[in-house]
C-alpha positions in Angstrom: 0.0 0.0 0.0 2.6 2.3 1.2 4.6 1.7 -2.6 1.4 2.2 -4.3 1.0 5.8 -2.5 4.8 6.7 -3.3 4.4 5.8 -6.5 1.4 7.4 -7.4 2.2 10.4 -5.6 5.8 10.7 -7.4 3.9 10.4 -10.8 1.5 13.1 -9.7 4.5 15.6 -8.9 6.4 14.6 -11.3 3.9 15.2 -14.6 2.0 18.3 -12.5 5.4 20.3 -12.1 7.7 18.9 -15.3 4.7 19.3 -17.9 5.5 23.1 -18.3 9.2 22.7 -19.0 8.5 19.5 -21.7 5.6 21.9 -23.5 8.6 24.6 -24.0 11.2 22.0 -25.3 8.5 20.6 -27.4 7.7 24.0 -29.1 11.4 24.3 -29.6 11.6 21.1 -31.1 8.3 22.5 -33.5 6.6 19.3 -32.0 2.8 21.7 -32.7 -0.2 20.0 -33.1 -1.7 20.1 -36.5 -5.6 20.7 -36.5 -7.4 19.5 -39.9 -9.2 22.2 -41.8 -12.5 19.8 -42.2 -13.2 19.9 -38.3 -15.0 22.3 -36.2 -13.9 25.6 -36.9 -13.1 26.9 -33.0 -10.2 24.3 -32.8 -7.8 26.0 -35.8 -6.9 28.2 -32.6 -5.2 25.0 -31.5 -3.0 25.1 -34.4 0.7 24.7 -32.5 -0.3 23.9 -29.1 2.8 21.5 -28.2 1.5 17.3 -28.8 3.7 14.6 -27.6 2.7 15.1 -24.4 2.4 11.2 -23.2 5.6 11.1 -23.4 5.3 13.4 -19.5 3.0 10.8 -17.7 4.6 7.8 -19.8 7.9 8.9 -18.2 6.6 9.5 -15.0 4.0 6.6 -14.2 7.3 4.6 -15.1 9.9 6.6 -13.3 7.0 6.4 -10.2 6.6 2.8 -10.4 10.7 2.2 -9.7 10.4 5.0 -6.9 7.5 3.6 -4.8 9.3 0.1 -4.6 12.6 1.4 -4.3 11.5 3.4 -1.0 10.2 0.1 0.9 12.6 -2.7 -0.9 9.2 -3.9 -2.6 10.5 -6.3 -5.4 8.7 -5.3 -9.0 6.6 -8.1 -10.9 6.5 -9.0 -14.0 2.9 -8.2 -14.7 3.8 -4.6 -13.4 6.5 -4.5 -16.0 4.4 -6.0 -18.6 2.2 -3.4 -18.2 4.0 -0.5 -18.2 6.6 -2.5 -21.6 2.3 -2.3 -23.5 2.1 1.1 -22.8 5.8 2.3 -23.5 5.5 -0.2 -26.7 2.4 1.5 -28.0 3.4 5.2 -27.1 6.2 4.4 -29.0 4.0 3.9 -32.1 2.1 6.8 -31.4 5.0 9.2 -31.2 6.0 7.8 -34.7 2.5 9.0 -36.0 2.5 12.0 -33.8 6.5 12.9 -35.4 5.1 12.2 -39.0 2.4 15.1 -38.2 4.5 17.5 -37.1 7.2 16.9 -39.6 4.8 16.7 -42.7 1.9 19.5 -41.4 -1.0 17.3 -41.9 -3.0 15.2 -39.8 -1.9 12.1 -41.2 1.0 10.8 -39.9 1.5 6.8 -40.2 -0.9 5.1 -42.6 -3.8 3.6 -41.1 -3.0 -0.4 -41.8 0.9 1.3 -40.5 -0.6 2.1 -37.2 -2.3 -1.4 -36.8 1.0 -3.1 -38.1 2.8 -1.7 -35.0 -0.3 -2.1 -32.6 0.0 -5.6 -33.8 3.9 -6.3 -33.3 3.6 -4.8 -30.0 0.3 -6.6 -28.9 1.8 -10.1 -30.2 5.4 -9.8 -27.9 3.0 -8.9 -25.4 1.1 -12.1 -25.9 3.4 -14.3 -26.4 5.6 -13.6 -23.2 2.4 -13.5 -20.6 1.2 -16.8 -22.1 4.4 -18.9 -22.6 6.6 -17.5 -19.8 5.6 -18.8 -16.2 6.5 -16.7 -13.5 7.5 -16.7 -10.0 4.6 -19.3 -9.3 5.2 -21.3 -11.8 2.2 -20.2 -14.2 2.0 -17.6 -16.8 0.6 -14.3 -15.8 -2.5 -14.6 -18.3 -4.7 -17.6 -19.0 -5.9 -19.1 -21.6 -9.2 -18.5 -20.7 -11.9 -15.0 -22.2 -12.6 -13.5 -18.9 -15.7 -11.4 -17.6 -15.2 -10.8 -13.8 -13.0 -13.7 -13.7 -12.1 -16.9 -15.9 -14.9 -18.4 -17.9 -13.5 -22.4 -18.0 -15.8 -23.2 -21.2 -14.5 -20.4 -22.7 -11.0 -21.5 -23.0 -8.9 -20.9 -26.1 -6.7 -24.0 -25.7 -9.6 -26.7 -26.3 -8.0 -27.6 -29.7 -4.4 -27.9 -28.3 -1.5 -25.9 -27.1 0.1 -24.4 -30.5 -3.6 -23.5 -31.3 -4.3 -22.3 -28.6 -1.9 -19.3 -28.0 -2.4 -18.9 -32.3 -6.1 -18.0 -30.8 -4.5 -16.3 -27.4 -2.3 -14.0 -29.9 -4.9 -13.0 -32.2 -7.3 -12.4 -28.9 -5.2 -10.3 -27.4 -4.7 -8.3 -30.6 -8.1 -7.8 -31.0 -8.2 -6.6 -27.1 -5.1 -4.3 -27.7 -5.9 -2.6 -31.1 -9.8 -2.2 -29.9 -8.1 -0.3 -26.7 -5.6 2.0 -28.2 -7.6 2.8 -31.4 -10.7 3.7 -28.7 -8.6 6.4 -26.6 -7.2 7.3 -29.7 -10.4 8.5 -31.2 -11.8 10.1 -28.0 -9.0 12.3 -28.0 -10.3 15.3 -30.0 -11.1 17.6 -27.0 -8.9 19.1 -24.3 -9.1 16.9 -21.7 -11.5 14.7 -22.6 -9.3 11.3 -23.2 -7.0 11.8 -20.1 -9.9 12.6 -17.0 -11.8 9.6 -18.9 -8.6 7.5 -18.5 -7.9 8.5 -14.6 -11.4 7.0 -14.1 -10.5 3.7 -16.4 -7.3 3.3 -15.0 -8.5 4.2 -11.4 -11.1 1.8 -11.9 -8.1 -0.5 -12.2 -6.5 0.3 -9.1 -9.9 -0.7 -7.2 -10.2 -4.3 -9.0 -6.7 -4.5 -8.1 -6.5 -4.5 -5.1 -9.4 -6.4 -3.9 -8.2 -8.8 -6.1 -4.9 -8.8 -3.9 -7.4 -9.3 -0.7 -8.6 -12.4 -1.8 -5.4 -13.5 -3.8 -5.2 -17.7 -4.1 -1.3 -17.3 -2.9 -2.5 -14.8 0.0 -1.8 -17.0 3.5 -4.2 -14.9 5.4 -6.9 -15.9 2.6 -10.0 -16.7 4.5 -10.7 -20.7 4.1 -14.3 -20.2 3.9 -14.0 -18.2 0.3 -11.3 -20.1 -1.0 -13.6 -21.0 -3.9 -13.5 -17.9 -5.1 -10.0 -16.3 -4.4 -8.8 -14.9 -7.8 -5.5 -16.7 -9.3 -4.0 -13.5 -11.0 -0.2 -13.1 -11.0 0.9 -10.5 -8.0 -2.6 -8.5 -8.3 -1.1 -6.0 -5.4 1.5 -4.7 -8.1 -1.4 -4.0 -10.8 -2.8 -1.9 -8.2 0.7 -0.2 -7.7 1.3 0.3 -11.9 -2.6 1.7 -12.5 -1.8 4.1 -9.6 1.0 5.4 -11.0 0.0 6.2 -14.3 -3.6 7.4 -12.6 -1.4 9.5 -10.8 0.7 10.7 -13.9 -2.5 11.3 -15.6 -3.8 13.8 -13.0 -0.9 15.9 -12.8 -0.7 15.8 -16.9 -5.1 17.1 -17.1 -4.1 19.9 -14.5 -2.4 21.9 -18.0 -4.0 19.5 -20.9 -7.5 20.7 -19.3 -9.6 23.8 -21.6 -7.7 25.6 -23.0 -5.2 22.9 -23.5 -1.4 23.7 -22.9 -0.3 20.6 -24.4 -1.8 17.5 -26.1 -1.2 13.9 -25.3 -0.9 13.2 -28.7 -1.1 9.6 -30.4 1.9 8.7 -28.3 -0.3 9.3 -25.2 -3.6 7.8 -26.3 -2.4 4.6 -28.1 0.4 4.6 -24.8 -2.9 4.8 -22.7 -4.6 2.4 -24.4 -2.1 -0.6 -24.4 -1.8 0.0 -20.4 -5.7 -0.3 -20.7 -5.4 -3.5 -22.3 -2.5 -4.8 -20.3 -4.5 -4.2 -17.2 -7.2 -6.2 -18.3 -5.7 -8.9 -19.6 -3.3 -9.5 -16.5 -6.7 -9.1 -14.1 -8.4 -11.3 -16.6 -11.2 -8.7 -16.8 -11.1 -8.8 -20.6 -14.2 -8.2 -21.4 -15.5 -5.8 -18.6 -13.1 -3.7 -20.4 -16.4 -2.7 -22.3 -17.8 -1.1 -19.3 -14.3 0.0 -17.5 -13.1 1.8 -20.8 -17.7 2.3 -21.5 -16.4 6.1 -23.4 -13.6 4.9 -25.5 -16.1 1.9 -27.0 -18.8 4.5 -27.6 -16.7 7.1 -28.9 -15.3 4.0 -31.8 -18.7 2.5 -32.2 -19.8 6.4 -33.5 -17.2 6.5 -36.2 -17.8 3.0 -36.8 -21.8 3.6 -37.2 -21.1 6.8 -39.2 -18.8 5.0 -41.6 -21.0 1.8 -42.4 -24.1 4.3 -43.0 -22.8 6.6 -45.5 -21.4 3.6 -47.6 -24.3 1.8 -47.0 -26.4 5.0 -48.0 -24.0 5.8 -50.9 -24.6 2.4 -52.2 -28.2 2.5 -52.1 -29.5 6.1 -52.9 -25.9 7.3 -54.7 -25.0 9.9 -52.6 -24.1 9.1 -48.6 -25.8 10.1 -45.9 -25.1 10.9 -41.9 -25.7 10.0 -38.4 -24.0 12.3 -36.9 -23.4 16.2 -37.8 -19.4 14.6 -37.3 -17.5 12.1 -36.2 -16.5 11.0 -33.5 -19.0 11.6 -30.8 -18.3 14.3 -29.1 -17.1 17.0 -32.9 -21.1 16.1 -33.3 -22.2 17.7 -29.7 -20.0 20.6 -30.6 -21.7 21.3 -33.9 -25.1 21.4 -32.2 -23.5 24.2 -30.2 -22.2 22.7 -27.1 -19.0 24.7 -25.7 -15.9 22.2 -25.7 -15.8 21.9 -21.6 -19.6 21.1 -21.3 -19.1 18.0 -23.7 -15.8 17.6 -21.7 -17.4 17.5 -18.5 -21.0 15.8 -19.8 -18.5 12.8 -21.3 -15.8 12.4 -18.2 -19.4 12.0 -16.3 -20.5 9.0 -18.7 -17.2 7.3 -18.4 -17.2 7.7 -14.7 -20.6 5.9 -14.7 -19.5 2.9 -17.0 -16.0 2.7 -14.7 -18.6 2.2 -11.7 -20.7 -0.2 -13.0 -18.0 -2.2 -14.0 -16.4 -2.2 -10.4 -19.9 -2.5 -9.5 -20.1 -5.8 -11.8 -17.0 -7.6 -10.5 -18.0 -7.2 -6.6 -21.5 -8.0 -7.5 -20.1 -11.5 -9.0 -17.9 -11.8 -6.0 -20.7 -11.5 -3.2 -23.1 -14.0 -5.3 -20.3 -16.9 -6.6 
């Protein structure tokens, strides 16, 4: 508890008093956010604003990790690692987009199937090494298992053998990790918006976590009488201590990223974001309550998705295509309608707290009735 406290804290500090100094490099470096000229009209005053910014809380929620278990001697885990390797991996391909904009002016940095191809390579290592590599236990730190609140035993990926089985473990976790990234990604068009949404995701995290540690299978002071339904995930405390950390890097980085915006995450931030997202839920073997936890992000996608599918359909049908939504994502089509930026902010950070709490609310639900 006590590392999970430094460590969030020294993320905190470290994003909320560092962020100016990084924003004035970056404008040095002429790392300024391009704003595309078919978009709502109020953001061209954007056009500049310092991006790259998750490169601040990436930096910190790792540097804050190392610090809260160097002050007590707590040994890290490999799932904490893991982790915090998804997000670094991902950022990584986001700052290549993100470098592309700003070298090349326009909004398009990597190619979309480019993008994927790294969320891919990234998502497979990931895979590969929580499936195949046993840790201090003796068992991998994922299962082979789709998960809900907790392992679901008919739903297990190995039932035609073991090379099939992580083949289908891979290509899940893909899907799990492109889904994620691609989902903050998109909800990042406001100031703001994508990072308080994440400190509720993420925070969400930290809850599941640690109750997770309470009733650990390898805890000694586990009660005998709910034994049955102890949770078997791989050092659950040090998830706890890793979604802190970047929770708390998140809320130091809103405190200047918040309307008007002093500095963007950028894609290295969102895609960064949303391979910790993934990570998280893989490692907890929450997979798919990721839907409610990360509830925004899968709205947000499923708008540009809907939009997308519509006009071809429409274009197919009647010749010319035809709209859901004024724009697209979500939240460009509340601004049309003449919603100021911080009331769809706000009005959107309140949705994703909701999902985040009905998911927590889910998993304890399933705990109290198994």
């Amino acid at each position: 508890m006590i590392a999970l406290l430094i460590g969030a804290g020294f993320s905190l500090l470290f994003t909320l008093f560092l962020t100016p100094l990084f924003a004035r490099a970056f404008r040095r470096f002429g790392w300024g956010k391009f704003i595309r000229d078919d978009g709502p009209q109020t953001h061209h005053a954007k056009r500049g604003t310092p991006t790259m910014g998750g490169l601040i809380f990436i930096v910190g929620s790792t540097i804050g990790y190392f610090a809260g278990h160097l002050a007590i001697g707590y040994p890290v885990s490999r799932g904490g690692i893991l982790v915090l390797a998804m997000m670094i991996g991902l950022g990584l391909v986001g700052f290549v987009d993100d470098f592309l904009q700003t070298r090349k002016q326009q909004s398009l940095g990597l190619g979309g199937w480019s993008k994927i191809l790294g969320q891919v390579i990234v998502g497979t290592i990931f895979a590969l090494i929580v499936i195949l590599l046993p840790d201090a236990y003796g068992t991998p730190p994922a299962s082979g298992s789709i998960s809900v609140v907790r392992d679901v035993s008919w739903l297990n990926l190995f039932f035609l053998g073991p090379v099939i089985g992580v083949i289908l473990f891979v290509i899940w976790t893909n899907v799990i990790t492109v889904a994620a990234s691609n989902g903050v990604n998109v909800t990042d068009g406001l100031d703001g918006l994508a990072s308080g949404a994440s400190i509720f995701a993420f925070a969400g995290y930290i809850l599941l976590s640690f109750w997770q540690s309470n009733q650990w299978c390898e805890n000694p002071a586990i009660d005998p009488n709910v034994v049955d339904k102890c949770y078997p995930v791989a050092q659950p405390i040090d998830l706890a201590i890793v979604a802190a950390c970047i929770t708390g890097g998140l809320i130091g980085f809103l405190w200047w990223n918040t309307t008007p915006a002093q500095i963007f995450m950028g894609d290295t931030g969102s895609l960064g974001l949303g391979g910790g997202l993934a990570a998280l839920a893989i490692l907890t073997r929450t997979e798919l309550l990721l839907v409610f936890i990360g509830g925004l992000f899968f709205i947000t996608t499923g708008s540009v998705i809907l939009q997308r599918v519509w006009f071809k359909l429409t274009k197919w049908r009647y010749g010319q295509g035809r709209r859901i939504f004024l724009m697209s994502p979500l939240h460009h089509h509340f601004e049309l309608k003449g919603w100021a930026e911080i009331t769809v902010v706000v009005r959107f950070w309140l949705i994703a707290a909701l999902f985040v709490a009905f998911g927590v609310g889910l998993f304890y639900l399933e705990w109290t009735l198994s």
